[in-house]
Short mmCIF file of the C-alpha atoms (twelve columns), coordinates in Angstrom:
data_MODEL
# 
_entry.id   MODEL 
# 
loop_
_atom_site.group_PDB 
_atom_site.id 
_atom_site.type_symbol 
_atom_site.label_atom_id 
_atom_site.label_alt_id 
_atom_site.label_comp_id 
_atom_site.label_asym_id 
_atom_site.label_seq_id 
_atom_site.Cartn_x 
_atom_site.Cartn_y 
_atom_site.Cartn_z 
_atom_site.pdbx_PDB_model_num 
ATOM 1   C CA . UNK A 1   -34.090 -7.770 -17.250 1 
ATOM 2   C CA . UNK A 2   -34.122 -6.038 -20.406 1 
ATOM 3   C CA . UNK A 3   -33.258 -2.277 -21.858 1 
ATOM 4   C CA . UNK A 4   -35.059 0.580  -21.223 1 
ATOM 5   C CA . UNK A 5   -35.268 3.453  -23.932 1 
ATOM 6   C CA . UNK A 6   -35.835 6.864  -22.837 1 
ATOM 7   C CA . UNK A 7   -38.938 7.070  -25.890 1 
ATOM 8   C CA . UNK A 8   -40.532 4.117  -23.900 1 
ATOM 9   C CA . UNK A 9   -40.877 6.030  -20.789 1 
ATOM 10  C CA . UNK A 10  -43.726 8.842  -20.851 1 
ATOM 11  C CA . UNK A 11  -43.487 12.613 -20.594 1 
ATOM 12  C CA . UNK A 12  -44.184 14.693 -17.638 1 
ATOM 13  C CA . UNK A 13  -44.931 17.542 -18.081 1 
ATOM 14  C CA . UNK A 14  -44.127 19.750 -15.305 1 
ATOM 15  C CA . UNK A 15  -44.740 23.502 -16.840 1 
ATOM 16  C CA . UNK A 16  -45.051 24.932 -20.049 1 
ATOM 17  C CA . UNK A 17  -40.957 25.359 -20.105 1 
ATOM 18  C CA . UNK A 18  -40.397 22.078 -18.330 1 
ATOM 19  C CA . UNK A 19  -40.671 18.117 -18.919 1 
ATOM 20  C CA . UNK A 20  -39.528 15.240 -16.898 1 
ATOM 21  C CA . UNK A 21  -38.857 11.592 -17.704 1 
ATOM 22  C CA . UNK A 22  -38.008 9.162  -14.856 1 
ATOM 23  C CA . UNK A 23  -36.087 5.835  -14.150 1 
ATOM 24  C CA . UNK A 24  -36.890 4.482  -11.070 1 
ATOM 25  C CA . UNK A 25  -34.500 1.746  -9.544  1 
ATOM 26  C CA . UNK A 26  -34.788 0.803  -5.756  1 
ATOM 27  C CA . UNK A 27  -32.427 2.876  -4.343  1 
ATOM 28  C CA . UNK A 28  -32.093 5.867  -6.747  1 
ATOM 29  C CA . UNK A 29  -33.708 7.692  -9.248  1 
ATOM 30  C CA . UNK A 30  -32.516 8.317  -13.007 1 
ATOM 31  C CA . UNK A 31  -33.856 11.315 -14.473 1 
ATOM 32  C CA . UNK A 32  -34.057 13.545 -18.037 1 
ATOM 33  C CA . UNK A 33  -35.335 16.526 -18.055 1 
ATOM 34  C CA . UNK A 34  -35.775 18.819 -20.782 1 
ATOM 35  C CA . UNK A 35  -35.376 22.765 -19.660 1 
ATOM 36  C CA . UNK A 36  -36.608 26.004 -21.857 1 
ATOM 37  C CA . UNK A 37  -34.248 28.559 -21.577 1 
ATOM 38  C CA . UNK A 38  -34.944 31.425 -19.099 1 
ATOM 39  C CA . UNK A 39  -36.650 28.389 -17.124 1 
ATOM 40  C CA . UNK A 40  -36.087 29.257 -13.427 1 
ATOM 41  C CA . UNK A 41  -35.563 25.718 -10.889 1 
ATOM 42  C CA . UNK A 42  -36.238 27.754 -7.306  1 
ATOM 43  C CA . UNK A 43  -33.994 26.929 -4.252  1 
ATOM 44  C CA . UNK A 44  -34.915 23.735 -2.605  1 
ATOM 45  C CA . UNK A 45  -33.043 20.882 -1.240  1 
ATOM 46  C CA . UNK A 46  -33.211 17.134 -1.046  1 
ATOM 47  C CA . UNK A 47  -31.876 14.162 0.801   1 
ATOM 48  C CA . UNK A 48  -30.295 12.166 -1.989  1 
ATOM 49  C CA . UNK A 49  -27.176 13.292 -3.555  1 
ATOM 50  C CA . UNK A 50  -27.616 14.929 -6.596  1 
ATOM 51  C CA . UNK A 51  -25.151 13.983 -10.150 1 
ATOM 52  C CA . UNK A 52  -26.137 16.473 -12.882 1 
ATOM 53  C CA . UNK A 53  -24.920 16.372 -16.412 1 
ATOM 54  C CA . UNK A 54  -25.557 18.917 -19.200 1 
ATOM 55  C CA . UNK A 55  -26.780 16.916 -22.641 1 
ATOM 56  C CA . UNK A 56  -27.530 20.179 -24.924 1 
ATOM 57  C CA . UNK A 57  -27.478 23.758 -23.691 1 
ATOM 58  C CA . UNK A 58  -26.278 25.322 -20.630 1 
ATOM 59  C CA . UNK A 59  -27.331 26.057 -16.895 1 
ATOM 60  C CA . UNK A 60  -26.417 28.612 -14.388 1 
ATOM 61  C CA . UNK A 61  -26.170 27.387 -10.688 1 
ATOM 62  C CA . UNK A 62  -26.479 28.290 -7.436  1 
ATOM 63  C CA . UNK A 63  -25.148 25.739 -5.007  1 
ATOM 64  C CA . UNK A 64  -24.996 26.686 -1.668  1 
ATOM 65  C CA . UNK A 65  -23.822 30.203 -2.561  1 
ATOM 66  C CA . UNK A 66  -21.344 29.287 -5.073  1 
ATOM 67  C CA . UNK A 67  -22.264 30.220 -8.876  1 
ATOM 68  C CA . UNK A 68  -21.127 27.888 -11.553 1 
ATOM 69  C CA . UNK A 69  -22.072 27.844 -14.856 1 
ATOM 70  C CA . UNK A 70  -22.257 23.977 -16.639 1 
ATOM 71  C CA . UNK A 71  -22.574 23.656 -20.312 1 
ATOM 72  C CA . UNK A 72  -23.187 20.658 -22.787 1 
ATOM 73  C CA . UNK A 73  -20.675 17.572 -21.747 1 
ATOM 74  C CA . UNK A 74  -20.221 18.983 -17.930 1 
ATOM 75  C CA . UNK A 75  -21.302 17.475 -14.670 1 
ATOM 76  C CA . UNK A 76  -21.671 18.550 -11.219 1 
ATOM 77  C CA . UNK A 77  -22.033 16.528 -8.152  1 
ATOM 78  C CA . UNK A 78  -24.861 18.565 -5.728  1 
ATOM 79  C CA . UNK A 79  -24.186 17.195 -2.202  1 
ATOM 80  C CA . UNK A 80  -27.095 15.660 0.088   1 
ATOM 81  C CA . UNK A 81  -29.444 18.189 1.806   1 
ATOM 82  C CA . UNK A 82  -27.100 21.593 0.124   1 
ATOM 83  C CA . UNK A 83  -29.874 24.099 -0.857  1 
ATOM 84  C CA . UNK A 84  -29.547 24.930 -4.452  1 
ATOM 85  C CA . UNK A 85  -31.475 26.592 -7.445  1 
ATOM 86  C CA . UNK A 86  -30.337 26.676 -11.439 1 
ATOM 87  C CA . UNK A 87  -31.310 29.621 -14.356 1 
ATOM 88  C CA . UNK A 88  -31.229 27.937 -17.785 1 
ATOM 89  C CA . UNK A 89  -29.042 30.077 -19.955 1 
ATOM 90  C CA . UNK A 90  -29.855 28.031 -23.273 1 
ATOM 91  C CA . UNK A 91  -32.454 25.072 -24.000 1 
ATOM 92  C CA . UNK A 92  -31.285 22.268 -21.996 1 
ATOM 93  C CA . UNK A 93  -31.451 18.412 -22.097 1 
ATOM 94  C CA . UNK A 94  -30.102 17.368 -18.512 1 
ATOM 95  C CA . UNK A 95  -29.805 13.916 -16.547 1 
ATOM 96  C CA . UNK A 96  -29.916 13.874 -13.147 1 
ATOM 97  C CA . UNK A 97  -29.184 10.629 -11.025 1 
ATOM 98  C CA . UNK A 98  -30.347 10.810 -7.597  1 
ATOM 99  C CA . UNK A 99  -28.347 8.215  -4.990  1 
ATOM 100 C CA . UNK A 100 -31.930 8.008  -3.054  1 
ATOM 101 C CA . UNK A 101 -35.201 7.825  -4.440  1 
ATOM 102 C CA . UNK A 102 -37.213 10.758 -5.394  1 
ATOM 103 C CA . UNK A 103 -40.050 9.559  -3.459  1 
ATOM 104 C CA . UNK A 104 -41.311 13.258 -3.103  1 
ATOM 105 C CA . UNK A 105 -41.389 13.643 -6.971  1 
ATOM 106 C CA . UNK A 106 -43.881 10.372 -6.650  1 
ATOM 107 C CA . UNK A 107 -45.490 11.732 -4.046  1 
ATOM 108 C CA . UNK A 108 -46.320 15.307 -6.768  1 
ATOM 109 C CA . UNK A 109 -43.958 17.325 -4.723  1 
ATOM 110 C CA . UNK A 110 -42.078 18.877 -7.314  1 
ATOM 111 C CA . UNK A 111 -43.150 22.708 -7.073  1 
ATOM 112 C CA . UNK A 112 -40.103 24.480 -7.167  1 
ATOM 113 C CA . UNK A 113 -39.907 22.778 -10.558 1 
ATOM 114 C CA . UNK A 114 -42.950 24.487 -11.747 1 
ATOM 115 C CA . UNK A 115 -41.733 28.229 -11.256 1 
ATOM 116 C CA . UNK A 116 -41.751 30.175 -14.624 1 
# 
């Protein structure tokens, strides 16, 4: 077992406004994403639970109805299968740490990602 630095791991990029780097364990999925601002993440939903924390910037969310706003050194816990979507207010670094693997991002799914 050794480190793994987030330079090491390649760039996806998703849209002109977003990139994605990914950590995949067995069992979850460790994620950094880099957000432009006015970037718009469309409503979806997934099975894993989702733990976000703002690096740089800030976000606007929508979490199953409820608005909350998350800025640099804030986290959120987005429960299993709760449809949300997110607004980026500023540029945004963000890491996301899904409890199940993101097999659908594997897979390409990841449209709603793509939406600017």
């Amino acid at each position: 077992m050794k480190p793994v630095i987030w330079e090491d791991i390649s760039v996806e990029r998703i849209s002109d406004s977003v990139q994605r780097r990914v950590l995949w364990g067995d069992k979850g999925t460790f994620a950094q994403l880099t957000l432009a601002s006015s970037t718009h993440v469309a409503k979806h939903r997934h099975l894993a639970e989702q733990f976000t924390c703002i690096i740089k910037g800030a976000i606007r969310l929508n979490v199953d109805g409820q608005e909350v706003l998350l800025k640099a050194g804030e986290m959120l816990v987005i429960p299993a299968n709760v449809e949300h979507e997110a607004w980026v207010v500023e540029d945004c670094v963000v890491w996301d740490f899904f409890t199940e693997r993101r097999d659908d991002w594997q897979e390409g799914i990841n449209q709603y990602l793509d939406s600017d």
